[in-house]
N, C-alpha and C positions, 0 to 999 in steps of 0.2 A: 477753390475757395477764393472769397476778396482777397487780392493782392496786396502785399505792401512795397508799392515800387517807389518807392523814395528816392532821388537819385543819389550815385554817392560826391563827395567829394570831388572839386576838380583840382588839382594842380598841375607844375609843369612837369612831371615826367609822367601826368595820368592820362594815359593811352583816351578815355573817355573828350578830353580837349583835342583832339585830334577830328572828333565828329563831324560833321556836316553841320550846318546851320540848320538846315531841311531834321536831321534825324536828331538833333539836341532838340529842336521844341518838340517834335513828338513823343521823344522820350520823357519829357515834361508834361506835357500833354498828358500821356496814358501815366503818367503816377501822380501827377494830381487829381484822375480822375476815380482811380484806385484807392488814391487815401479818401474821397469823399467818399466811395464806397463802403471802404472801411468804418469811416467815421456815421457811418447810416447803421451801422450793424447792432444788433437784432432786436428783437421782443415784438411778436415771436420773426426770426427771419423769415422760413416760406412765406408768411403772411403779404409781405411787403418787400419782394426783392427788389433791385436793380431795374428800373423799367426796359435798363438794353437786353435785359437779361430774356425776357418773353416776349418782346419785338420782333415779330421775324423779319427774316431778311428775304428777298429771295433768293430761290436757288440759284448757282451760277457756277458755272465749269471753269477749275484754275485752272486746269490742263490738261489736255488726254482724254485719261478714264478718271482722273479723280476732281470732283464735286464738291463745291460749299451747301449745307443743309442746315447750319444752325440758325441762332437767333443772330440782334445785331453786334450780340460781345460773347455768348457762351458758342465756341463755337463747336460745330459737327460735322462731319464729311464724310462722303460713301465712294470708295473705291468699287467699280464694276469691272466683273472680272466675264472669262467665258463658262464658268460656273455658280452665276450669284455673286452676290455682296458682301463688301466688308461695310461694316458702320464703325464708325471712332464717335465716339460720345455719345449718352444718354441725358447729359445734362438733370435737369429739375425731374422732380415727380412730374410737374403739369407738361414738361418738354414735347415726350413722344406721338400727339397729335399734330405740333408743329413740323416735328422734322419729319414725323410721315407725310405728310401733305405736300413738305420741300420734295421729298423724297420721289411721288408721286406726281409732282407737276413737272419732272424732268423727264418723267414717261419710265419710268422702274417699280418695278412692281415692289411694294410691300416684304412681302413673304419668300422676295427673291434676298433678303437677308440673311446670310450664311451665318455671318462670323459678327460678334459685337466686342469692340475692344473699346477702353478707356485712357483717358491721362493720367487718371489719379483718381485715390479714394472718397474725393471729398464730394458734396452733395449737389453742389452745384453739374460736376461733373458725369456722378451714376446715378441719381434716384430714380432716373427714368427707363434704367436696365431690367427692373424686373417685370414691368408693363411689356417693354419690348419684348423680351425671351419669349413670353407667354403669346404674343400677339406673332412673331416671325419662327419662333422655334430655334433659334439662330444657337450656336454656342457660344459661351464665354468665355475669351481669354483674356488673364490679369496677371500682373507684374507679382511675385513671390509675396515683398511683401505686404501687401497689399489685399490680397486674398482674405486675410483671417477679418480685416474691416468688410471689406463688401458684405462675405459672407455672415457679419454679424448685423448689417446693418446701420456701421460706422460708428458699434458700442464700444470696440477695442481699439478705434480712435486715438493716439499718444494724448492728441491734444484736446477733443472736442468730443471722446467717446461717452461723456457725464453729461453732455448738454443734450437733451431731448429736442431743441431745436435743430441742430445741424444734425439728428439720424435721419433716416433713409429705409424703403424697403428691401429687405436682405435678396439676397438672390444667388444662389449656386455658381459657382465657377465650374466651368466644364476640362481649362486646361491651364497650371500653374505656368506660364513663363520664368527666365530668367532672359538674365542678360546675355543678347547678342543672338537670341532664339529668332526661325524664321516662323511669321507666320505667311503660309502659302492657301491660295484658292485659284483654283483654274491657273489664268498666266501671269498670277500675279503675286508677287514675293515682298512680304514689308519684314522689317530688322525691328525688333523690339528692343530699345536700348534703357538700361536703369540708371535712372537719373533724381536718384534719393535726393530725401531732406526736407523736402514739402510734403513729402509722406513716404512712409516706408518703400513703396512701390512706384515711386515717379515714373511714368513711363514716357518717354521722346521715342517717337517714328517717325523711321527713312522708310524710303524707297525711291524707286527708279520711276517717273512719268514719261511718258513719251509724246509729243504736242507739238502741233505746227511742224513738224518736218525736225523736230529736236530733242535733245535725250534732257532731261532737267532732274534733280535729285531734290527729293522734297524732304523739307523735315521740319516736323510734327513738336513745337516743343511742350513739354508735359508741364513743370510750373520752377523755375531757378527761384522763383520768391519765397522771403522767410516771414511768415506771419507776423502781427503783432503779439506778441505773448507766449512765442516760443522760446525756449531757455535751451540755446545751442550749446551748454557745455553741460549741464548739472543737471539731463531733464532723467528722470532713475525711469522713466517709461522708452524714453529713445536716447542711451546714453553716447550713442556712435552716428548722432544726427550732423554735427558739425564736420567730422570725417566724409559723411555720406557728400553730403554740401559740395565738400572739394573735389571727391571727387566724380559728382555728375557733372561736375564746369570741365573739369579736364575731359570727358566723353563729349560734353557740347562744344568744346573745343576742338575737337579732332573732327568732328564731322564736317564733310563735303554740304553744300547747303547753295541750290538755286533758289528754291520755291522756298520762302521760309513764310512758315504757318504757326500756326499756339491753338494754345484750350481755351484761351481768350482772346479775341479782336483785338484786344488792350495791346495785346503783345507785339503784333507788326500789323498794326495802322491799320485795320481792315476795313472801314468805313471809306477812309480816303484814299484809297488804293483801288476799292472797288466801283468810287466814282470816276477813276479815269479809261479813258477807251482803251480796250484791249483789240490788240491787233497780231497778227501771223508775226510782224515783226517786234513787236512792240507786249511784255507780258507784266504790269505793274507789281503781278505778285513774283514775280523774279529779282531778289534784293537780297543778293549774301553780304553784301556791306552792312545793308540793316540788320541782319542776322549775326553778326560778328559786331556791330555797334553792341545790341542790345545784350547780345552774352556778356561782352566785358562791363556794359554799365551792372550789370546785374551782378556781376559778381563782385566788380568793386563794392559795392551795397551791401553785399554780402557780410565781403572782409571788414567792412566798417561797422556791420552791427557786432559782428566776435569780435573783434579791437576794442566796442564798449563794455560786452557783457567778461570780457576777460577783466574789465578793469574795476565793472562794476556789478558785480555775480547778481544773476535775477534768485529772487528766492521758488525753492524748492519746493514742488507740491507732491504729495501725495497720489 
């Protein structure tokens, strides 16, 4: 979903004023361009997405075996194993033409698609999983809770299951994860970590990449942002949302993080990261500082929207 990256607050004991000059305006950068997103939203949304949203990009190797395949902000990537592929994101219903295409101008076959996982339930992220199943035969795996959305179609949605704008076509889950599950293809091993609160089933992926003569630990983050219009204390559909919240920061916080990635470009600078030269020595998308910037901006953000709605309760819907 459009993000709400607002920044939070800075004062002098907030770790966020510690930043770099360099990652304070891109964190600026990617959430004012998130609130214009926001601020664009809907009637009807497919209609009129995000123009970075169906821009492709093209494909290009972070590292190793694993791949960029999305657009120029939803993003997707295909891990190759020595048994077939993994895919991470289906993005839009119109998506799966594009990132076949990324997919296939890297010289990978289509149908060599094993395994199809996601970030999250939201539409930006799977509408385009049930074209794929059908087109690679691939299985699906999805974060607990998270399952009963896909599987409906994003009807049982906490927040957006009444808007017939943000559904989606439904599509089977072949295998429920939890947290901390492997999944494995040929010789390759990724961590499925749950990182609630942007939806029942937030899902962040690690794993190990191997590149340039180097071991790099990638991680996948699924979405720390709290939308506009969720009610993190009083919501009677996700009443353990704010819980959830804290604690997918403290998982994003324990993780080892070279290569850091998202379900959005937004999330670590992928546009400007992928115009700089990459070299054997040199890997732009190797930024755990960025990756530890953006978790704690994100969570201060966090703590600051519960500090308002504790003080000033959103009303209750039905």
């Amino acid at each position: 979903m459009p993000q709400n990256n607002n920044p939070a607050n800075n004062s002098a004991n907030n770790p966020a004023t510690n930043l770099s000059r360099r990652s304070a305006l891109t964190l600026l950068a990617a959430a004012t361009a998130a609130t214009a997103i926001d601020a664009a939203l809907p009637s009807p949304l497919h209609a009129d997405p995000n123009p970075d949203w169906t821009t492709p990009l093209p494909p290009f190797r972070i590292a190793g075996n694993l791949y960029y395949v999305g657009s120029r902000d939803l993003a997707s990537y295909i891990i190759t194993t020595t048994s077939g592929h993994i895919l991470i994101n289906s993005n839009l219903a119109t998506s799966p033409a594009q990132i076949r295409a990324s997919v296939e101008k890297l010289g990978f076959r289509w149908k060599e698609v094993k395994i199809l996982l996601i970030s999250h339930a939201h539409y930006d992220h799977c509408a385009g999983s049930a074209q794929i199943l059908r087109e690679t035969g691939a299985k699906y795996m999805v974060m607990d809770g998270d399952v009963p959305v896909i599987e409906s179609g994003g009807k049982t949605d906490f927040q957006y299951g009444s808007r017939a704008d943000f559904l989606y076509p439904p599509a089977k889950v072949s295998r429920i994860l939890h947290d901390r599950d492997l999944v494995s293809l040929g010789d390759v091993n990724i961590i499925a970590r749950k990182t609630a609160g942007h939806t029942k089933g937030c899902t962040t992926w690690t794993m190990t990449v191997r590149g340039d003569g180097k071991l790099y630990v990638a991680v996948i983050v699924g979405s720390p942002n709290v939308n506009p219009g969720y009610n993190l204390i009083h919501d009677p559909k996700y009443p353990q949302m704010a819980a959830d919240y804290a604690a997918g920061f403290r998982t994003l916080k324990s993780l080892p993080c070279d290569l850091f990635l998202g379900a959005h470009g937004l999330y670590f600078d992928l546009l400007a990261k992928n115009a700089k030269p990459k070299t054997a020595s040199t890997n732009p998308f190797v930024d755990p500082t960025g990756y530890r910037d953006y978790v704690t901006e994100r969570e201060q953000a966090f703590e600051k929207e519960l500090a308002k709605q504790r003080a000033h309760p959103l009303r209750v819907h039905d």
